[in-house]
C-alpha angles and dihedrals in degrees: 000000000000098000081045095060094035101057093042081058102048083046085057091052089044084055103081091053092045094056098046088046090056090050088049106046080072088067124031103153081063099036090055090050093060096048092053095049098047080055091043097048092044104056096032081121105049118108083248092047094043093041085052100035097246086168088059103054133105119164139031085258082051090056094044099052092043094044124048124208121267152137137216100313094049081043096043097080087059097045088046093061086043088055097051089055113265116148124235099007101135100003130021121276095254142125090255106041104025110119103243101170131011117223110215095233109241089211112140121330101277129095117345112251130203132232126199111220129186140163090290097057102049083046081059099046085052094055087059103040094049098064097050099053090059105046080052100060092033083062089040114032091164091075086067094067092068148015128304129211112216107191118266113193125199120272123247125208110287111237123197119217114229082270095056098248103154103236107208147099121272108222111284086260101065092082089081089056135183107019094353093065092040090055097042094053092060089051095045123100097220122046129233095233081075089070087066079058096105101177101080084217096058088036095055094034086063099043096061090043092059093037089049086048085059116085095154088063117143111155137054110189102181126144107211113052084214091059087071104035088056100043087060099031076073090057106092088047093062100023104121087044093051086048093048101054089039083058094040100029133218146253098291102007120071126237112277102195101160087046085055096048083048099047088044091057100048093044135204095276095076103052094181090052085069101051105027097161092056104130108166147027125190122196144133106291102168134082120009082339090084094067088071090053097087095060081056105054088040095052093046103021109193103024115118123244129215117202109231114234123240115296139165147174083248102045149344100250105174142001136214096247118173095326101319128070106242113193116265087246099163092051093061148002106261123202114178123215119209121210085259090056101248114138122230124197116219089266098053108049121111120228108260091026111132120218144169112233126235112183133189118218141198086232092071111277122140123206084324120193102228091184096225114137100210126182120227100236107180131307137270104224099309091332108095123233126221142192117212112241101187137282116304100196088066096105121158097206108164098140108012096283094123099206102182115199089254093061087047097049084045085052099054098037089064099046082058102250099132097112101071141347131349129140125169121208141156124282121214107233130111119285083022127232145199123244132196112222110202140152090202125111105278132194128213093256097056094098096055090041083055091047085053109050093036082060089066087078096081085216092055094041083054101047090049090035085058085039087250080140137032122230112282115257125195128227111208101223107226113227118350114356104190089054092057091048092048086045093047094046097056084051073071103051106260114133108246097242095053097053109114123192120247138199090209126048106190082198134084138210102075103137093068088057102046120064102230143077143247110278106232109247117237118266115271 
């Protein structure tokens, strides 16, 4: 009864945003408006605002001709002074906009960024996330009636910049923030207190023993389709221990005998048996994160998926809204990039366009290019919606061949590696080479068919024509594929459940990273 009443209680505090969302979806030239000049006002008096006359603007063509395009490195002088400690330098130095934590941004596998957050960014996440929760629970009304586990992930070791900022991630759950987060907490499966967890052994083992303590349990909220697959791919491994503290119970949480007798009897081999009232499960589906779909339908046939909306460390893009993915036009000001460099507002763009997104935040990011290439769908009410393609900023460039992830991503898709791992990315040697990192079945003649198809890029075909490059291999990755990549990547300091799978790694080096060998091509 008490997940019942609490999430009834945290839907009654979503329903003013949700509200105000649908209104706004009617009107989103003047919903935009709004959202640019509350940034605007607020910061007026920031060392950014005051250096590009934020006081003295009126109107979006105001804002463009005060405020160039950019990205992390135009932005990275200001965050720097932020870092070492000076007040107001991209936001007021107010409760609510001063930057209290930077979140390293999880973006592609180069260099770790970092991302201011305050008060008012967390207020525009939550414009977008409430809406979405309750559009969730009006369409399925049956998730009410149990528990939800909203993915933790472990914690990693907290920095602090020279000015004493803490640079870290704030459990998955804080971005519903203030009451939201309070009441969610008390209806979620796993507690947040599991994210303090810092071994990913202890971390996992406790998951699943609070997951498998669960029976009531009737959402699943991840992002990576991969995150769920590989926390119960480690079940039958543990599964007597797990039984035996369910039964016995730990340290904050109560012996559950009955539970245990009942998961003994129904045993690890049928996932959905231990969870029958499961109703949902709500992940990335777009994009390269639909290779890992597969794995997930396969371990919990039957039960429905949701695709997430788009959402970074940055900014809260789009939300799942009554079947389509409107974009979360009352959290930021959205601008929109076509490939010939003209700029649409959300009014203005056309179903089937495709555009690159720059957003403007209440955290202190200015016409910021967030490199992700989105597609226009259809239109709620007069709001677009859009489906993520992929980032358009992952680009493998050694010797001038220019392979973007969405090349990558076409290129595997036709060689028919779309049902598990693969990953191409560049190999050291001299002259270098790319390598295709996969777990899937692979025949002698992969390599030359990758050759071949990677040869369709005209910068790639010259630069192996000239002997810039030297012909692609491929590296059979032994066991799961997807688990040494993830594991490899928050070695590197991603949080686990921000880690997104790629068809194009700019980096090299992964074959120290993934347990396997070359696969020997076929004689010529």
């Amino acid at each position: 009864m008490l997940p019942t009443l609490t999430t009834a209680a945290w839907l009654a505090a979503s329903l003013p945003a949700a509200r105000a969302f649908r209104r706004a979806l009617a009107d989103p030239a003047r919903t935009q408006q709004a959202v640019l000049r509350e940034i605007l006002t607020a910061n007026a008096k920031s060392a950014f605002g005051r250096a590009h006359d934020f006081a003295r603007l009126r109107s979006v063509d105001d804002f463009r001709a005060a405020v160039p395009l950019g990205d992390h490195e135009t932005h990275a002088p200001w965050i720097e002074r932020v870092a070492n400690g000076e007040p107001a330098v991209l936001t007021a130095d107010t409760a609510v906009d001063r930057i209290t934590r930077f979140e390293p941004s999880s973006g592609s596998a180069a260099a770790r960024k970092l991302i201011p957050g305050n008060r008012r960014l967390r207020q525009q996440f939550q414009r977008g996330i409430a809406p979405w929760v309750v559009d969730l629970y009006r369409h399925h009304p049956r998730l009410m009636n149990g528990r939800a586990y909203w993915s933790i992930s472990p914690a990693l070791d907290t920095e602090r910049t020279p000015g004493g900022l803490p640079v870290g991630f704030d459990e998955d759950s804080a971005y519903l923030g203030g009451l939201g987060q309070a009441l969610v907490d008390r209806a979620m499966a796993v507690p947040g207190s599991v994210a303090r967890l810092r071994d990913p052994r202890a971390w996992r083992y406790a998951t699943l023993l609070h997951l498998l303590r669960a029976r009531d349990l009737r959402l699943i909220s991840v992002w990576n389709p991969s995150f769920l697959t590989l926390l119960l791919d480690a079940l039958p491994g543990w599964w007597d221990a797990l039984l035996s503290d369910v039964f016995a119970g730990t340290e904050g949480a109560p012996a559950m005998p009955r539970r245990a007798e009942d998961l003994a009897e129904r045993g690890c081999d049928d996932l959905p048996r231990l969870w029958p009232g499961l109703g949902l499960i709500s992940c990335w589906t777009d994009a390269h994160a639909a290779s890992a779909l597969p794995a997930l339908r396969a371990a919990l046939p039957g039960v429905p998926l949701q695709p997430k909306g788009l959402l970074a460390t940055e900014a809260i893009v789009t939300l799942p809204w009554g079947g389509a993915h409107p974009l979360a036009l009352r959290s930021h000001f959205f601008e929109f990039e076509d490939d010939d460099g003209q700029l649409h507002l959300a009014h203005e763009l056309a179903e089937g366009q495709v555009v690159k997104v720059v957003v403007t935040t209440g955290g202190g990011l200015y016409r910021y290019r967030l490199h992700d290439r989105v597609e226009v769908t259809g239109r709620c009410a007069a709001t677009p919606s859009l489906r993520f393609l992929g980032k358009e900023d992952r680009v493998s460039d050694r010797r001038g061949e220019k392979l973007s992830e969405a090349f990558v991503a076409g290129v595997l898709a036709a060689l028919g590696l779309t049902g598990g791992f693969a990953m191409l990315a560049p190999e050291e040697s001299e002259p270098p080479r790319y390598v295709l990192y996969t777990d899937q079945p692979t025949g002698p003649d992969l390599a030359a068919r990758l050759e071949q198809r990677l040869r369709e890029n005209p910068h790639y075909r010259w630069c192996a024509a000239v002997g810039q490059l030297a012909p692609a291999q491929v590296f059979g990755v032994r066991g799961d594929g997807f688990r040494a990549y993830m594991e490899a990547c928050q070695g590197r300091g991603q949080r686990i459940g921000d880690i997104k799978p790629c068809a194009l790694s700019p980096q090299a080096g992964w074959s120290a990273a993934l347990r396997g060998a070359m696969v020997t091509p076929e004689p010529g």
